[in-house]
N, C-alpha and C positions, 0 to 999 in steps of 0.2 A: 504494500500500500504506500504512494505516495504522500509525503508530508505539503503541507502547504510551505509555499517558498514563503519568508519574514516579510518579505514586501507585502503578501496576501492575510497572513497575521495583523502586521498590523491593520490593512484594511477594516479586515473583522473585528477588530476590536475599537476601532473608531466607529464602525456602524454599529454596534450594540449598546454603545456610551451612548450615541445621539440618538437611540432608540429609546436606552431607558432615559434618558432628559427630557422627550417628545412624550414618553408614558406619563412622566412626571408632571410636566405640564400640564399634559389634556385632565391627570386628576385632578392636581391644582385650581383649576380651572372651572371642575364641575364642584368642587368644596366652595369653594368663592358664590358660585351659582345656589347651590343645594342650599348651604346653612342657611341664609337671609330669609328662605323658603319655609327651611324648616322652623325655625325661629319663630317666622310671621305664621305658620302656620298652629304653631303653639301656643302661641299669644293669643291668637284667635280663640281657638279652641279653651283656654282660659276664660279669658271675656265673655266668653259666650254661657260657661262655666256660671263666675259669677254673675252675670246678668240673669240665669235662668234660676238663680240661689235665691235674689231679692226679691223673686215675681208673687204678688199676691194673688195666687188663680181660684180661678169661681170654676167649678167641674159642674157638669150635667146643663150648660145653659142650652144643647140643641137636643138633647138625649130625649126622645118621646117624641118629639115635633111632626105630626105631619100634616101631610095635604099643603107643603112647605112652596114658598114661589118658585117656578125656575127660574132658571138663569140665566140670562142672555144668551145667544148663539150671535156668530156672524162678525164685525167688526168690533161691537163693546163685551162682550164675551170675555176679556179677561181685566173688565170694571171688579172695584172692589167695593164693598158698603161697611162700615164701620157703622155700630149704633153705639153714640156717646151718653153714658148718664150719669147727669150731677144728680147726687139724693140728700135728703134732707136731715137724714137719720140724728136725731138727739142722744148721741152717748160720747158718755167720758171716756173714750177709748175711741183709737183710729178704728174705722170697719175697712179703709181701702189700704193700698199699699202695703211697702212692706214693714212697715210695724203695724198694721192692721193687728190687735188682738180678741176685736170683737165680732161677730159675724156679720159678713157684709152686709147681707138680711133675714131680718129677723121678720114672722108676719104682723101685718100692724104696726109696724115698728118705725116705717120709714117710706114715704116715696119720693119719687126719681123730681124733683124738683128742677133736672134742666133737659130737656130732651131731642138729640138733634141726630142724624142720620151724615155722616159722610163718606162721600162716592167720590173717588177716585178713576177717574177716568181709563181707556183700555191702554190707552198711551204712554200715560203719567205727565200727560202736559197740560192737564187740565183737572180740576176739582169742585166739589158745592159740599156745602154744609148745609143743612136742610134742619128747618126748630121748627120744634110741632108744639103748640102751647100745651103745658100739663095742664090744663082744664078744657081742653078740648073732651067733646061731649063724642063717644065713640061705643062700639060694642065691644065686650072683654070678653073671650072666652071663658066660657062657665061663671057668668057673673052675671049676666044683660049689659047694659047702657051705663057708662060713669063715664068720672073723666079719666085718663089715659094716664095720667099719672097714678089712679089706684093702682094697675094691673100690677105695678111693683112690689106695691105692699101687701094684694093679695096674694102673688104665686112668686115673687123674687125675678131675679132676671130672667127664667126662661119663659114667665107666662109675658112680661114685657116685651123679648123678642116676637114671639107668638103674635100680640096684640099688633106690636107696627107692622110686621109680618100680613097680618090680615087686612089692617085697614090702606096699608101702601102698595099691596103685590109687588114688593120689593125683596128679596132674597136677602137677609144678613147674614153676613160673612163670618163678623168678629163682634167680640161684645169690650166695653172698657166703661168702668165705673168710678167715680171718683167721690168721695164724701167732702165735705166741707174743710177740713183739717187736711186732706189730700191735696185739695186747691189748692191751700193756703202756701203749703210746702212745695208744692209745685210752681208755683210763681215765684215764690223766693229763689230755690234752687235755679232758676235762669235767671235771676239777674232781675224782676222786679218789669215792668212794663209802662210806657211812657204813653199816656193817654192825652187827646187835647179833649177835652169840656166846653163845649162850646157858649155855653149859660149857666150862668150863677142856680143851684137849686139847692134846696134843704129837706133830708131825709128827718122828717119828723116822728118815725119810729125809731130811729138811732140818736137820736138830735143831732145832726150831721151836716153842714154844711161844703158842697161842693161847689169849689170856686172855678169861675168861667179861666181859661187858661192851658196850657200843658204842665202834667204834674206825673210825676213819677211815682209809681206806685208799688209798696209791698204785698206780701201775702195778703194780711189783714185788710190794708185797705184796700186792696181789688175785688177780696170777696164782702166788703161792705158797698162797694161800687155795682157789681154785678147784681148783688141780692135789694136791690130798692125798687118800691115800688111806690112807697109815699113822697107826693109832689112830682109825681112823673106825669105829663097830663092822660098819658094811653097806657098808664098802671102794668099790669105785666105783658102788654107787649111791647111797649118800651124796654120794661125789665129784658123781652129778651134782645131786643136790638142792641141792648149794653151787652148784655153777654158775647154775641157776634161779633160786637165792636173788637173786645177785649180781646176773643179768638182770634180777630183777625190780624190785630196788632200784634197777639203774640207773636203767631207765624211769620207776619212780614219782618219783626223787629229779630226774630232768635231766630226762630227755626227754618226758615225757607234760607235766609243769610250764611246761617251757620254751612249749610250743605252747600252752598254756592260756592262758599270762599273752599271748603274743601269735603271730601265724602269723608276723611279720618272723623270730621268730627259727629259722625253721625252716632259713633260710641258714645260719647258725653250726653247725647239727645237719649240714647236709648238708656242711657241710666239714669238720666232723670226719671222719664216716661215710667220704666220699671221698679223705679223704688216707691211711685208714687200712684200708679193706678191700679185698679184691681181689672185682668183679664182675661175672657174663658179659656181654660186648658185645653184649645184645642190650636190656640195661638203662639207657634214658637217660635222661640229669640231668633231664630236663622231667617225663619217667616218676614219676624217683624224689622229684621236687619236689611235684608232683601228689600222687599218693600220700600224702607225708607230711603235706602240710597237709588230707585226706580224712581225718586223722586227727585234727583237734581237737578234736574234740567224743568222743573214746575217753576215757576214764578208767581209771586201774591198776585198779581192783576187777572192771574187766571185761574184764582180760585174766587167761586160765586156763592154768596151767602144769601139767604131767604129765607122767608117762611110762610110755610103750606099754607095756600089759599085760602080764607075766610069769607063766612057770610054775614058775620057780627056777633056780639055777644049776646047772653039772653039769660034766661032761669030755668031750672029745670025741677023744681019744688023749691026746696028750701036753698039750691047751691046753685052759684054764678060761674054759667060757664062758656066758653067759647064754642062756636058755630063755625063748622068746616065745610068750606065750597066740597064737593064729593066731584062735581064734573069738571073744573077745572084743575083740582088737585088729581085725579087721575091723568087728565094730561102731564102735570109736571110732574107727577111719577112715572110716567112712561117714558118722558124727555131723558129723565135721569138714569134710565135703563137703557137708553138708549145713546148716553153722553152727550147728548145735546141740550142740556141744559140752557147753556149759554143763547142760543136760539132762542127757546123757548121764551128766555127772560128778556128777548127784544119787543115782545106783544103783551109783556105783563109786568110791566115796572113796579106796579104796586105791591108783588111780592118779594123785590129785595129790599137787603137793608138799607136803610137811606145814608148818603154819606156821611151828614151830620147827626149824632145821638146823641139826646137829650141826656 
């Protein structure tokens, strides 16, 4: 057998050096790649961890449900419906979020004091928030006739679901509840929100004067803002036109902002949102991560705020309650299933909110 001549030695052993330097490399290479990966991928997975740690979840809110709306088909088919409820509940204990140590609902106990529907569009370039007044005069399964805000305190959130369900042929998706001390901590935790007042008014159930102006606003006094209804001239439907206001200021001022400038901060949104709302177990941190970052490219001018059509108020024996157009409110439930809202609200101005609240 021939020996390799030294000149071919060395060869060989120059190409196996720059072989293993090129192996060395290309791992190098995929380490530099991989770690940052795995890193962010663990962080993730953390966050996601504790975010599903702090969640105060309501089980069984669709469990039983049927004869339930469908769902869109066709171009709005991957709309989403959020049903929002502020409730009234009187206990010395949080019932929402996550120090909630009381039950969200108890019967009798409490109802939904702010009631509003948000749809999300198929796109995610577009939104409505939709307030149904809680004394809207309605049928409640297994009840008859009241107002819309019983259904809470009769069956808890899923005869609520149920109820908007029936009277909207609207499909909800997700549930999210917030108590009074929920609010409060949720507007603090962002930072507080800057309202302008357009006139001088005084809340003579709180003895409270609200001076005409922009004013910055904490917990406290956002949910003393939100909840008046003495010296309002249109009493609780003003009360909900301030709530909308305040909604909508939140999102233009934090939350639409915050995702603009960057999608990392959608973490810091989703741990507020999560420490501080109670929502059905059937909605998860990944869901609601997804979601929210399907959201950056929304803008406040393209979310639309209203509320369902009215025929006026009236009496219904002893209780005052609101009167709901049925045939015009089914169009703008249709509109909203169909993500045309926006249209819809060209031929019916009277049901958004007006730019200036009392």
């Amino acid at each position: 057998m021939l020996m390799p001549s030294p000149q071919r030695r060395r060869r060989d052993r120059r190409y196996r050096r720059k072989r293993r330097t090129w192996r060395t490399f290309v791992a190098a290479l995929i380490a530099l790649v991989m770690v940052p990966v795995v890193i962010t991928g663990g962080v993730a997975l953390y966050l996601e961890h504790r975010l599903t740690g702090q969640i105060n979840r309501i089980d069984d809110v669709f469990t039983g449900l049927s004869s339930r709306p469908a769902k869109p088909t066709g171009a709005a088919a991957s709309g989403v419906n959020v049903l929002l409820l502020g409730t009234d509940r009187r206990s010395d204990a949080p019932t929402t979020g996550e120090d909630a140590t009381a039950p969200t609902w108890l019967p009798g106990a409490q109802r939904s004091d702010a009631i509003m529907i948000l749809h999300i569009d198929s796109d995610r370039r577009g939104a409505s928030v939709v307030s149904i007044p809680r004394d809207s005069w309605v049928p409640i399964p297994g009840h008859g006739m009241g107002k819309i805000n019983a259904a809470f305190s009769y069956g808890g959130p899923s005869l609520a679901v149920r109820t908007v369900e029936q009277l909207t042929d609207v499909r909800i998706d997700h549930l999210a509840v917030v108590d009074w001390d929920g609010f409060r901590r949720l507007t603090d935790a962002l930072g507080g929100v800057t309202l302008d007042i357009p006139e001088t008014v005084h809340d003579s159930y709180r003895d409270i004067t609200w001076t005409a102006g922009r004013q910055r606003l904490d917990g406290d006094q956002a949910l003393d803002y939100v909840g008046q209804r003495a010296g309002l001239p249109g009493g609780d439907l003003d009360r909900i036109h301030r709530q909308q206001y305040f909604l909508r200021t939140l999102l233009d001022d934090t939350l639409t902002q915050e995702l603009v400038r960057s999608p990392k901060k959608a973490y810091r949104i989703l741990d507020v949102l999560t420490r501080n709302l109670s929502i059905d177990s059937e909605w998860s941190v990944s869901g609601m991560r997804s979601l929210l970052l399907s959201l950056r490219h929304l803008r406040s001018a393209d979310i639309e705020y209203l509320t369902v059509p009215l025929t006026g108020t009236g009496m219904e024996g002893s209780q005052s309650v609101v009167h709901l157009d049925a045939r015009r409110g089914q169009q703008m439930w249709d509109a909203l299933d169909d993500d045309e809202v926006s249209d819809w609200l060209l031929t019916h101005q009277d049901s958004a909110v007006p730019v200036k609240v009392s």
